[in-house]
N, C-alpha and C positions, 0 to 999 in steps of 0.2 A: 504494500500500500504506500502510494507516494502521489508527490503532485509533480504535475509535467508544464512546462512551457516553453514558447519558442516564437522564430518568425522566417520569414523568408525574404531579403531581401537583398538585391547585388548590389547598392550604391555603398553601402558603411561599409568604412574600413574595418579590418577584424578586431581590432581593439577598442573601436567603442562598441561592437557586436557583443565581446564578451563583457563589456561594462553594463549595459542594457540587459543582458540576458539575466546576469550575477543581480540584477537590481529588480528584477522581475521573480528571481527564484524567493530570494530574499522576502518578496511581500507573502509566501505564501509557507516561509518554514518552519508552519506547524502542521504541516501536512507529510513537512518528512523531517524530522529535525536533526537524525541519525548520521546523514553524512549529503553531500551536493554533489554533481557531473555535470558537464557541458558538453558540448560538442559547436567549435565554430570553424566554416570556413568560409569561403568567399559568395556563397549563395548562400547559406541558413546559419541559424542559430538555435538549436537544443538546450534546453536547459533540463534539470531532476532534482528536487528533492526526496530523499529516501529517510520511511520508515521501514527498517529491518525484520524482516517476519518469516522470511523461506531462505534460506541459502543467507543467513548470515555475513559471513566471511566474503563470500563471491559473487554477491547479487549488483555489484556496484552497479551503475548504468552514469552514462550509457556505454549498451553493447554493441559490436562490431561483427559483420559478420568473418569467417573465414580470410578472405584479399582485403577487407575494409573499407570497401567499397560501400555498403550500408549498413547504417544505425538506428538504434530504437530507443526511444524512451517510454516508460509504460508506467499508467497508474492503474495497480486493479490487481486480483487473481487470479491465474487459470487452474480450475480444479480438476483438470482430465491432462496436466502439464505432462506426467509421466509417461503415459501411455504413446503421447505425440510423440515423446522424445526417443522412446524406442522407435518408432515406424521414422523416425528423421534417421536416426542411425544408421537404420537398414538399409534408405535410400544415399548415405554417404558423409551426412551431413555431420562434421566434426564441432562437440563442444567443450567451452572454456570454464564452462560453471555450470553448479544446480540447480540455475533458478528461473522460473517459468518465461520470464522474458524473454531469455534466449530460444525458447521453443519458436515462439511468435515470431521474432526475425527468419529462424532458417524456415516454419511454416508457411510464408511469405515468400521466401526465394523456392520452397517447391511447389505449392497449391496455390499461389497466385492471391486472388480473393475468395478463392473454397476455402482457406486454413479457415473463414470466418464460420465455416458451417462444419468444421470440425470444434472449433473449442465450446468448452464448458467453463462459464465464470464471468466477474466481473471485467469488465476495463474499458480504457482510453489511452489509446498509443499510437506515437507515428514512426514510420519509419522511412528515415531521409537518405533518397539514394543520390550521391554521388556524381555517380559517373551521368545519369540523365536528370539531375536537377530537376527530382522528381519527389512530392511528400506524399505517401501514403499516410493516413489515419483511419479509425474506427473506433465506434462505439458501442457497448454490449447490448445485445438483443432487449431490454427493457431500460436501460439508461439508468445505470446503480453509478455507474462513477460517470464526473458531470464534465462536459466540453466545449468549450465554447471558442469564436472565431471571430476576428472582422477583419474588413479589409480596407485600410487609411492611406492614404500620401503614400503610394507604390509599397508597401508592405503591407502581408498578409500574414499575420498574429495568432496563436491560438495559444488555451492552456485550461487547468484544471478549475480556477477560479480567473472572475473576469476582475478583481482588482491587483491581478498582478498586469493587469494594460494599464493600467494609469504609470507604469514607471515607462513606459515607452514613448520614445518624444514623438511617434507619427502620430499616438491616438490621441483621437478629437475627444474630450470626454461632454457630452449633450444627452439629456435627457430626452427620450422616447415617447412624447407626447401620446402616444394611442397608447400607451400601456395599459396608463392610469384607470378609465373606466370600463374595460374588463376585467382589472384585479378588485376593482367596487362592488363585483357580483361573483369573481371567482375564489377569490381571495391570496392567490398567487398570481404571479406572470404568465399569463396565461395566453400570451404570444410565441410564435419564434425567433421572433425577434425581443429579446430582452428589453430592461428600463432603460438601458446605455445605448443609443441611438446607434446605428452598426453592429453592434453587437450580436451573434445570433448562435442560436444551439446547433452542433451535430445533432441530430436528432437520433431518439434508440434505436437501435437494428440498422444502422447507415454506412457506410464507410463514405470515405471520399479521398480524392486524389486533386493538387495543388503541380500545376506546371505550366511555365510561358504566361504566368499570370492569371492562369485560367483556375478556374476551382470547378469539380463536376462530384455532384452529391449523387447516392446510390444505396438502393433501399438492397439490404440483404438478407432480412427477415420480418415476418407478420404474423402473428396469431392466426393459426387455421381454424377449419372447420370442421372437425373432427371427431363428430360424437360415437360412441358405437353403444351398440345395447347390450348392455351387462345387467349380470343382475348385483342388487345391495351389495352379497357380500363378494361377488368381482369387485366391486367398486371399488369397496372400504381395505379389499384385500390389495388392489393397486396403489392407494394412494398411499397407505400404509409402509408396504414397501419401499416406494419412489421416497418416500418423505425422510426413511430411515437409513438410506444409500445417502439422500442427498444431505442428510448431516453429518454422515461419515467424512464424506466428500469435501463439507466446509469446515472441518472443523482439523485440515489435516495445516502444521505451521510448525515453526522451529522453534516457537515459544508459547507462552502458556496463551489459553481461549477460556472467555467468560462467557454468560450470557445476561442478556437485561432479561425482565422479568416483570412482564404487571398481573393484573386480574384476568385476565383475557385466557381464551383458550392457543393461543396463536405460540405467545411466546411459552407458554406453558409446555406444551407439547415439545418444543426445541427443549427447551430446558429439560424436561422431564428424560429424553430421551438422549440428551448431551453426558448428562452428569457432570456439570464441570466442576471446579474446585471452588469457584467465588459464582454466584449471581449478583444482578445487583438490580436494586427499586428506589422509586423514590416518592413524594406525596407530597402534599400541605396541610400537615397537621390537622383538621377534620377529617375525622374517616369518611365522608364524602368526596375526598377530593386525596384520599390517599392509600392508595394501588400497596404499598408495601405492607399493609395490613394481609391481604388477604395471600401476599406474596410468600411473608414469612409461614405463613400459615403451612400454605403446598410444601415448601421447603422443610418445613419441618416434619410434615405427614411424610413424606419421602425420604428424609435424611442426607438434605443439603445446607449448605454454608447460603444465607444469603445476609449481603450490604444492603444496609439502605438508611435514608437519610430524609431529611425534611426541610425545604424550601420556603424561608417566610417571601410574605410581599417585597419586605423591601430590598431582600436580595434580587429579587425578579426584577424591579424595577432600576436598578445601580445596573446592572448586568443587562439590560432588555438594546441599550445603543450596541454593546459589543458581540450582542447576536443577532443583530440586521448587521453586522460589518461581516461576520463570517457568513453569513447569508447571499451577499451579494445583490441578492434583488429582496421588495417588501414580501413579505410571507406572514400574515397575519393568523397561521395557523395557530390555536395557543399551547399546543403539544411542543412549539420550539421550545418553548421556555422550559419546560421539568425534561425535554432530551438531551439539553447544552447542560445541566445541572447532574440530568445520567451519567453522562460521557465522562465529565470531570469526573465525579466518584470513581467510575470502572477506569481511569486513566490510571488511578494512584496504584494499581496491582498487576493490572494486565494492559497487552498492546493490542489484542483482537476481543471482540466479542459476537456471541451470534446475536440477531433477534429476530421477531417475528413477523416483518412487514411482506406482504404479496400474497396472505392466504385469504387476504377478503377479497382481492380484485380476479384472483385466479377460480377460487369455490365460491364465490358470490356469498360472503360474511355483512354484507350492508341492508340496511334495515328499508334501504329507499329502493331496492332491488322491486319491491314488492312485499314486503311485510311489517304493514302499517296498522295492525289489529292483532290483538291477544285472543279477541274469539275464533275458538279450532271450529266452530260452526260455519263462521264466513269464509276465512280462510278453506273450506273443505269446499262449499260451494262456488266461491273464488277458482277450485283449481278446477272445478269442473263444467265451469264455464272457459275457462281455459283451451280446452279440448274442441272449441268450434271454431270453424274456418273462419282465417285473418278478418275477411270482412265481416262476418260477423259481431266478430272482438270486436271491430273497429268502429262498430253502428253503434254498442251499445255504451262504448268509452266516450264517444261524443254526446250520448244523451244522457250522460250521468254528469258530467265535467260541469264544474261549478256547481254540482250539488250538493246541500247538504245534509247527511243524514247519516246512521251509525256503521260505519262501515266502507264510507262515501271513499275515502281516497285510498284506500286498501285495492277496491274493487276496480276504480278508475287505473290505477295503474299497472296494475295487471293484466290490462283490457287493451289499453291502449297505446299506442306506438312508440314507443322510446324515446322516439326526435319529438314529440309533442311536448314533453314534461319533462327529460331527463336530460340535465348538462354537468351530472357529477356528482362526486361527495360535497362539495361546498357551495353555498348559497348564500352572499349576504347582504347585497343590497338588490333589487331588481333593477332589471336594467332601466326601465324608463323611471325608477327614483331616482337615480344617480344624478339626472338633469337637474334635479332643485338641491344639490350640493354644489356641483364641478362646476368651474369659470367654463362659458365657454370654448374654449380651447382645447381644450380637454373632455371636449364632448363627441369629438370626431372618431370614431375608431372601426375598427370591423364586429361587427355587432355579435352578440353569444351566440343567434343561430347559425353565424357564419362559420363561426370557431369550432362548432361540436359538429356541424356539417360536414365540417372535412371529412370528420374522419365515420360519421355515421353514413355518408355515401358508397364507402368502401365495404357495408356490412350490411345494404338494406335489405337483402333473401335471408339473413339471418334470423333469429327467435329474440323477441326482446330482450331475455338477458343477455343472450349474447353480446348483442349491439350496446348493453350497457356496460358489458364488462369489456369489450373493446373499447369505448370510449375511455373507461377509467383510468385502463394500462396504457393509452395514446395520449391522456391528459392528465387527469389526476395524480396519476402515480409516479412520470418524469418529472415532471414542474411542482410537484409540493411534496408527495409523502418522502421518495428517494432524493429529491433534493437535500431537505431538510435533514433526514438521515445520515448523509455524507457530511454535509456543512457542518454538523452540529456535535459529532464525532470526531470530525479532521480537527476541530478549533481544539482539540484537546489529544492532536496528537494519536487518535484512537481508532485501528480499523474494525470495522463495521462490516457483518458480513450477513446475506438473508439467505438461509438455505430451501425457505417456501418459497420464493420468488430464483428460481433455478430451471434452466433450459429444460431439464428433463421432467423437475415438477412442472412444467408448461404442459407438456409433450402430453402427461397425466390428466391435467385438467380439459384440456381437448377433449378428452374421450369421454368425461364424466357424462351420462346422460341429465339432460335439463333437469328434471323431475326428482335429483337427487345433490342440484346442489341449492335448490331452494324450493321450501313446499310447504305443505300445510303443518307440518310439525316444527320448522326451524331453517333460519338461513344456515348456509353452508353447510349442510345436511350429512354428506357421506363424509365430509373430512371433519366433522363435529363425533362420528363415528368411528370414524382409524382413530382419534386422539382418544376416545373412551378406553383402548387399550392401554393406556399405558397415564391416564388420570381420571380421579375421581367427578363422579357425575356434577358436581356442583361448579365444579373447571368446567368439562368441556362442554357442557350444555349451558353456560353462561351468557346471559346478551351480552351484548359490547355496545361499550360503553366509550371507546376512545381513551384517548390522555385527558382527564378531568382535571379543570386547571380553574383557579375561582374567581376568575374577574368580574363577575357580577358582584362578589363583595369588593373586588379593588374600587372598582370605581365608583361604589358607595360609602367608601372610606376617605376622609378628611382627606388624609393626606395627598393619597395617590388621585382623587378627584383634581385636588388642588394640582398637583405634578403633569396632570392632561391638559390642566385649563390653562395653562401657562405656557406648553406649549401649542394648544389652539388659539392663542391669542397673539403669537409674535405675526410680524409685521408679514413676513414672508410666505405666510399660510392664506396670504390674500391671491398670490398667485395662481393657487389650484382652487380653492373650496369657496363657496359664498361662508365663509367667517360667522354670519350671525347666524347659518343655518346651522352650524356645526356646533357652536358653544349654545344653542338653545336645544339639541340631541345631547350633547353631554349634560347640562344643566337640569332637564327634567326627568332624565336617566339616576342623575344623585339624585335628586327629590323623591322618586320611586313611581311618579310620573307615569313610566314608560319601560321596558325592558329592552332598551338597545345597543346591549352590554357588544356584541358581535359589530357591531356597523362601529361602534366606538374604537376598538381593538381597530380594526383594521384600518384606519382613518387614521390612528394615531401611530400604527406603526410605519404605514409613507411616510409620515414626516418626518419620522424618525431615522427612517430611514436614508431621509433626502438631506437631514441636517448631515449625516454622517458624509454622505459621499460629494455633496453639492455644499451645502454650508460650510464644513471641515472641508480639509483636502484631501479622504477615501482613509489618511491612515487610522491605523487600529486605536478606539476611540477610547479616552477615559472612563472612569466611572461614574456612571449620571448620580449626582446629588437630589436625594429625596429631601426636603422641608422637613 
């Protein structure tokens, strides 16, 4: 696990190449604090930071092939590294070390862009050939490690985080006007092009190649269509297996492996079936709002070691600017804040940990899937209207829509078309509310139904969940949950590994039939049943619940009300928001008024966000003073 960056560019001489580069790695070495490489010559510049986790002693990067002719530098894991490296052997291929990077260069010089549909694992790597002043890169089929690119004043730039471009004199640094209100309703960046004007994602399953100026992007994987009919226990007997291989798989390192650990049946199951030596939890002291209650609990029924720790407010909020600065862009999720507080703890013992993220977007664990009702009566009925042809569904979803009555949107959504209602896990402002906050300026963007469009056109013969859990893993789950993940881990030096979100638990999830990963008894149905193996029914038949985080008390609290309103009140928040509309939603929100604790968070964290990189000058920010 490391961070990578770089550029390509022929006019700079090699010595300020290597200045620029060294001053770029620099902004990002908590992502590898272990030890640095470069690579410059008269066309490119490589840079690496390295946190040490496989091959020790010989992982340095960057590698070189065979003549030396190309280089790689890589941030991520390959967890099938071994097996490649025998079949590289056979085919000739001589190496200098043990460590999975090297597989990916000579991968590369035999399979061309196939090596991409042999590995297993995370990453983000390029590899600069030389002799044809030519950049290869890629990103992992769901985007767990994050990539980004732009292209300024005759250089073309990439790297693991985008505020390692601000040490670079071509980039322009300009805010993204159309960002803004799709993150008012998404609650992330919910572009591909980032808040940093140029700036823009690889996107997951992509590679691409950079020569003669050119840049050509290229999709090299997609979630299929893959159902097959099994019965229950095929199912629960597959995923079971897949799930138990692909922990083995992630959990293999040259140093010790933890795991985080909440209420949830997700990370439980990792855990359960990890054993590791340390878990770790964390909470805010109301057992409402704190997960290591119930953490220690399992740990202790099973005979595990677990950490955990408790977060007051005003540590959240001293600490809240230097997690939009590891963030990069605004991310009002409020799970960032007790995951930047995880990470530190599991930093202090170990360098890897597993967790639980990709088994709701893979077995359908979301409550908005379609199970909006505790009654097994409607829910039964529900599924058995289910059973009648599309148009049918679709007669009956339009003359229910805007009704209301006991059972009303349980039914409606189940009924009817995915692109009608469904643009994600997160919701928080509607898009035409947005208009009586944002200047307008800021009103201009590509609208939601363009955004979830994309990629729902790609899937529309599919079955509603499908198309909703495609959209999740195309949106939701690059640009917030695996963002946040990585960002909020790397700030603390910490690799992060998700063995449910794994090519091969993919390959699993394809096949599951509909009817068994959500239905009248429970979302995530058959993989709520492999976990029954190996934990008690109160785990893995649990709702989910998310990361519970208590800002409807913060921002009913003197203080931290006070600490909002001050900065909805600076002069510069006139730019983006109409001012009186904002401090009259926080104002009658602390009254009790109103419950618009979510529209506030996120509102408050752009700006926070915007002080850090636009008001400040991007570096890594102090400790906000609470009153």
């Amino acid at each position: 696990m490391c961070g990578i960056v770089g550029f390509i560019n022929q006019q700079a001489d090699l010595t300020e190449k290597k200045k620029i580069v060294n001053a770029m790695m620099d902004t990002i070495i908590h992502r590898g604090p272990n030890s640095s490489g470069e690579h410059v010559d008269s066309g490119a510049a490589l840079g690496f930071r390295r946190l040490s986790i496989i091959d020790l002693e010989g992982g340095t990067q960057p590698i070189y092939n065979e003549d030396g002719t190309k280089v790689i530098t890589f941030n991520g894991e390959i967890y099938n590294h071994q097996i490649l490296r025998e079949q590289l052997k056979q085919a000739g291929h001589i190496f200098k070390t043990h460590a999975d990077t090297e597989v990916l260069l000579h991968g590369y010089e035999e399979w061309g862009t196939e090596l991409l549909q042999k590995v297993r694992g995370m990453f983000a790597f390029v590899i600069w050939d030389t002799k044809t002043q030519t950049l290869f890169g890629a990103r992992d089929h769901f985007g767990i490690k994050p990539f980004y690119y732009a292209q300024m004043n005759g250089t073309f730039m990439y790297g693991s985080e985008i505020k390692s471009f601000l040490k670079h004199p071509d980039f322009v640094k300009e805010l993204n006007t159309e960002a803004l209100k799709p993150y008012m309703t998404f609650q992330y960046s919910a572009l591909d092009e980032t808040f940093f004007k140029g700036v823009f994602r690889i996107k997951e399953g992509h590679y691409f190649t950079y020569h003669q100026g050119e840049l050509t992007i290229e999709q090299y994987w997609d979630v299929k269509d893959n159902e097959q009919n099994m019965t229950l226990e095929e199912t629960v007997d597959l995923i079971d297996d897949t799930v138990l291989k692909s922990i083995a798989a992630h959990q293999i390192a040259d140093v010790e492996v933890g795991s985080f650990l909440s209420s949830g049946v997700d990370s439980s199951y990792v855990t359960s079936v990890l054993r590791p030596e340390h878990s770790y939890s964390i909470g805010f002291g109301d057992e409402s709002y704190n997960e290591s209650v119930q953490a220690r609990q399992l740990t202790d029924m099973i005979g595990l070691n677990n950490t955990s720790t408790v977060i007051k407010g005003e540590e959240a909020f001293e600490m809240f600017p230097r997690i939009q600065y590891h963030l990069d862009e605004p991310d009002s999720n409020p799970s960032c804040v007790p995951l930047y507080f995880l990470a530190e703890l599991a930093s202090r013992d170990v360098r890897v940990v597993l967790s639980g993220e990709g088994a709701d977007e893979l077995f359908a664990g979301y409550a908005n899937y379609g199970f909006y009702t505790r009654s097994k009566a409607i829910r039964v009925f529900t599924q058995g209207l289910k059973k009648l042809p599309k148009r049918a569904r679709y007669f009956i979803a339009s003359a229910i829509k805007n009704k209301q009555f006991h059972g009303s949107l349980h039914l409606y959504t189940n009924l009817a078309p995915a692109e009608d209602f469904f643009i994600g896990q997160a919701k928080v402002f509607e898009e035409a509310e947005t208009l009586s906050y944002l200047q307008p300026k800021y009103q201009t963007s590509p609208t939601v139904k363009q955004i979830v469009d994309e990629q729902y056109r790609k899937v529309i013969d599919r079955s509603e969940i499908r198309k909703m859990q495609y959209l999740d893993i195309h949106q939701w789950m690059p640009k917030d949950i695996l963002l946040k993940a990585d960002k909020m881990s790397m700030a603390h030096s910490l690799e992060l590994r998700v063995p449910l979100l794994d090519i091969e638990v993919m390959r699993t999830a394809e096949k599951v039939p509909t009817k068994y990963l959500i239905n009248e008894v429970n979302t995530k149905f058959a993989f709520r049943q492999a976990a029954s193996r190996h934990l008690p029914e109160e785990w893995y038949n649990r709702e989910k619940i998310g990361f519970p985080v208590p800002i409807k008390d913060w921002l009913r609290e003197e203080k931290y009300y006070k600490h909002v309103r001050q900065l909805f009140s600076q002069d510069f928040v006139r730019e983006f928001f109409n001012q009186e509309a904002i401090l009259r939603l926080l104002d009658d929100n602390y009254a009790g008024v109103v419950d618009e604790r979510r529209k506030i968070w996120t509102i408050f964290t752009f700006l926070t966000w915007y002080q850090v990189f636009f008001i400040q000058d991007g570096s890594k920010p102090a400790i906000a003073q609470i009153a």
